[in-house]
N, C-alpha and C positions, 0 to 999 in steps of 0.2 A: 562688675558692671562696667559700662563703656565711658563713664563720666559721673562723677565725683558730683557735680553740677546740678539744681535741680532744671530738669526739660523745661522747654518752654514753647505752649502749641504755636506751629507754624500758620502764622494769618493766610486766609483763602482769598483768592483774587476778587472775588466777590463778597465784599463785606457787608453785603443784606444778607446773606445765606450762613456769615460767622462772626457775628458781631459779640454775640457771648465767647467764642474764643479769641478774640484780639484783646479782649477785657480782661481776660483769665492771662493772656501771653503778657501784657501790659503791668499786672501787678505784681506777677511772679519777677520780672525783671527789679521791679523796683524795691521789693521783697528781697530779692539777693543782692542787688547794690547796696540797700540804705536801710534796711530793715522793717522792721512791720510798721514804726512811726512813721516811715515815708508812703507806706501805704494809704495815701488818701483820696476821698472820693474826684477832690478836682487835680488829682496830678493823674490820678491813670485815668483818668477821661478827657486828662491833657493828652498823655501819650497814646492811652489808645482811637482819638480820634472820633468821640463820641460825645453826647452831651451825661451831663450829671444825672438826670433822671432816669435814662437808660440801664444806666445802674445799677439804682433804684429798683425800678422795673423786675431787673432780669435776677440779682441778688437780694434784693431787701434791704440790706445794709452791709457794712464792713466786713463783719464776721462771716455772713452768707456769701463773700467775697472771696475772704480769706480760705474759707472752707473748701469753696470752689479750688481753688491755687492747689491747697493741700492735696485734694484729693485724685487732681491730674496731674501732681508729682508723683504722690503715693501709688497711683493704676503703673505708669511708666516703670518708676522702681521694681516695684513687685514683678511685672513682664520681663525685666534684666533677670532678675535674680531665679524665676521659674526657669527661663530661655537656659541660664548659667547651672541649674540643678540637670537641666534634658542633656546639655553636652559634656556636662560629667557624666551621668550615668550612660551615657553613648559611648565615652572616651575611656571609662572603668576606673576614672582618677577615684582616688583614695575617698572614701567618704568621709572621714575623720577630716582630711584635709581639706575638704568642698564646703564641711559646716564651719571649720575656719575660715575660709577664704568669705563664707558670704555674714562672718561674724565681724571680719575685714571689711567688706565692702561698707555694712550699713554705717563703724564708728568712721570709716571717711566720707561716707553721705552726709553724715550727720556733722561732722567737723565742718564743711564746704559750705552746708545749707544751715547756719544755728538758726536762727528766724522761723523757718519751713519746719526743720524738726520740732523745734518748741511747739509750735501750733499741729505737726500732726501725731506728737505724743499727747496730748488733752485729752484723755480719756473719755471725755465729753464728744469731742470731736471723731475718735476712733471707733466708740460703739455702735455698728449698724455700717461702717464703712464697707463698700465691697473689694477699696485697693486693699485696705489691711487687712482683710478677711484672704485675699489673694497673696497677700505677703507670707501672712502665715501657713498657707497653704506649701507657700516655699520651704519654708523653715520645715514643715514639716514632712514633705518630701524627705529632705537630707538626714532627719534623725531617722525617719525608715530607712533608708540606705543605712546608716551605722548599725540600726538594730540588728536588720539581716546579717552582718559579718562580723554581729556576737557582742560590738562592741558599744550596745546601749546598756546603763548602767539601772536606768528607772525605766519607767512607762514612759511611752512617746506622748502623751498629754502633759506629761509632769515633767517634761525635757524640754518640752515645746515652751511652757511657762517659763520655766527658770530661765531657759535662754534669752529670750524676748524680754522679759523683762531684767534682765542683766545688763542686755547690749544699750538697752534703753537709758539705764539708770548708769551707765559707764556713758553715753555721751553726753547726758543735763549733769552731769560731776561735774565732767571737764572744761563745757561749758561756761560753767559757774565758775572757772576761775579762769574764765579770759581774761588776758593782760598781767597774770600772773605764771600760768605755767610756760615753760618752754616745752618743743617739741619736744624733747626727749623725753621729757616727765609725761607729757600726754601719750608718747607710746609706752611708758612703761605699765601708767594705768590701766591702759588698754589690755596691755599683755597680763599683769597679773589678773586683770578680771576675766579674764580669759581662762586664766590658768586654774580660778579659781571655781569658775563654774563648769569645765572640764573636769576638775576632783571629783561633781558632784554626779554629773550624768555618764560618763564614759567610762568604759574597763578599759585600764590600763594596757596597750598594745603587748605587753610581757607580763602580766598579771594572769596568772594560772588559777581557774576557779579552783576555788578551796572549799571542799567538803561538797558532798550531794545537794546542799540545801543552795548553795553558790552556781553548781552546776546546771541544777533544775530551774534555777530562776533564768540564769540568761538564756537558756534554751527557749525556756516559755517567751519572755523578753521577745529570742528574733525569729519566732512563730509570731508571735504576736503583730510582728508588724510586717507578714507576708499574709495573715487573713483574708485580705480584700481579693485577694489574687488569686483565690482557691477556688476555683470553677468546674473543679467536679461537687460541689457543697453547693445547697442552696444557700440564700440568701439571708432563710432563717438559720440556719443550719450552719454559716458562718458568725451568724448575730451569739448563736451558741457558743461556738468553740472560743467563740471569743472572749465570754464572759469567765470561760472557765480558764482560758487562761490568764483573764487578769486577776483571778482568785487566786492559780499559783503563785503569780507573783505577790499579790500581797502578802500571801500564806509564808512566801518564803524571805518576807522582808525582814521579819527578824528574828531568822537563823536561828539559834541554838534558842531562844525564847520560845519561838511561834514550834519549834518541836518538843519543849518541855510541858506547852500547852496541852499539846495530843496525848499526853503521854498519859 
């Protein structure tokens, strides 16, 4: 992404035509200088130039504020990181190395912005969101580029979870020990959390499938996430191939088990 930073909408020269975004640029500032307690109704109706009740008005209150803030950082973010999946896959960079770089980006978003991330991790907050529904859209771009070159390890919904809520739970950690860790400790955690939800979703770049039951699942695996693409298939007709292929893969999840079953 182009900045670590969370955006902050640029005011329109006509502030009857954007007076809800001077509001929204007004707390997101004061949100990244002083935190969510400086968030208040008569400081950013100080800075933004407005009265109290407009506020009011156009939020409801703090949270319907806050929410605002969040969710036109969150639209921006997610636009970087779609923008950054199109010129990888334009550019042929490594997909393995595209899901780290954008596994990069979000624990330096989130280190930059703790305030902003606290509030647009609330799962309260995120349900129904259309930035994070666009975020993930990203995320999951990048694990179908891995699929495709063999090297998804589960299902791209089950890859999609893990990750996201890994990269999540690796920056409200580290968070949590602000004023205790030093930089290097925060990149280490970063890196083994990394390292460790890589074990669980990726084949190994030098990891030779073993045995037909190995073989046949990543095969189905990076079918699987070329489905959408298959335009001589209809549309049910891809709804199919698809189900059958995530029966392979289940089928083939546990290996020398799921064949003594048949047997």
């Amino acid at each position: 992404m182009s900045s670590t930073s969370a955006p902050v909408p640029a005011p329109d020269a006509d502030p009857r035509r954007n007076v809800r975004e001077r509001i929204v640029a007004a707390a997101a500032e004061l949100l990244h200088e002083d935190g969510a307690d400086a968030v208040t109704t008569r400081a950013v109706a100080v800075r933004a130039g407005v009265q109290a009740p407009t506020i009011y008005r156009l939020f409801g209150d703090k949270d319907g504020l806050l929410d605002a803030v969040a969710e036109h950082a969150m639209t921006v973010f997610a636009a970087e990181k779609a923008a950054l999946v199109a010129d990888g896959a334009a550019e042929g960079t490594d997909p393995v190395a595209a899901l780290r770089s954008g596994w990069d980006a979000t624990i330096a978003f989130g280190l930059a912005n703790p305030d902003l991330f606290v509030i647009m991790s609330d799962p309260r907050r995120g349900r129904g969101s259309p930035a994070v529904a666009a975020g993930l859209r990203a995320l999951e771009e990048r694990l179908r580029r891995v699929a495709a070159v063999g090297r998804l390890l589960v299902r791209e919904a089950d890859a999609v979870r893990l990750v996201h809520a890994a990269g999540t739970g690796t920056v409200l950690a580290i968070l949590g020990e602000a004023g205790e860790a030093e930089d290097d400790r925060r990149s280490d955690l970063a890196d083994r959390a990394w390292a460790a939800v890589a074990s669980q979703v990726l084949v190994a770049e030098d990891d030779v499938p073993a045995g037909p039951d190995r073989a046949l699942r990543t095969a189905a695996l990076t079918l699987r996430a070329g489905v959408d693409g298959l335009d001589a298939l209809s549309p049910a007709e891809r709804a199919v191939l698809a189900e059958w292929l995530d029966r392979v893969v289940d089928g083939t999840d546990g290996g020398a088990d799921a064949s003594d079953g048949g047997a």
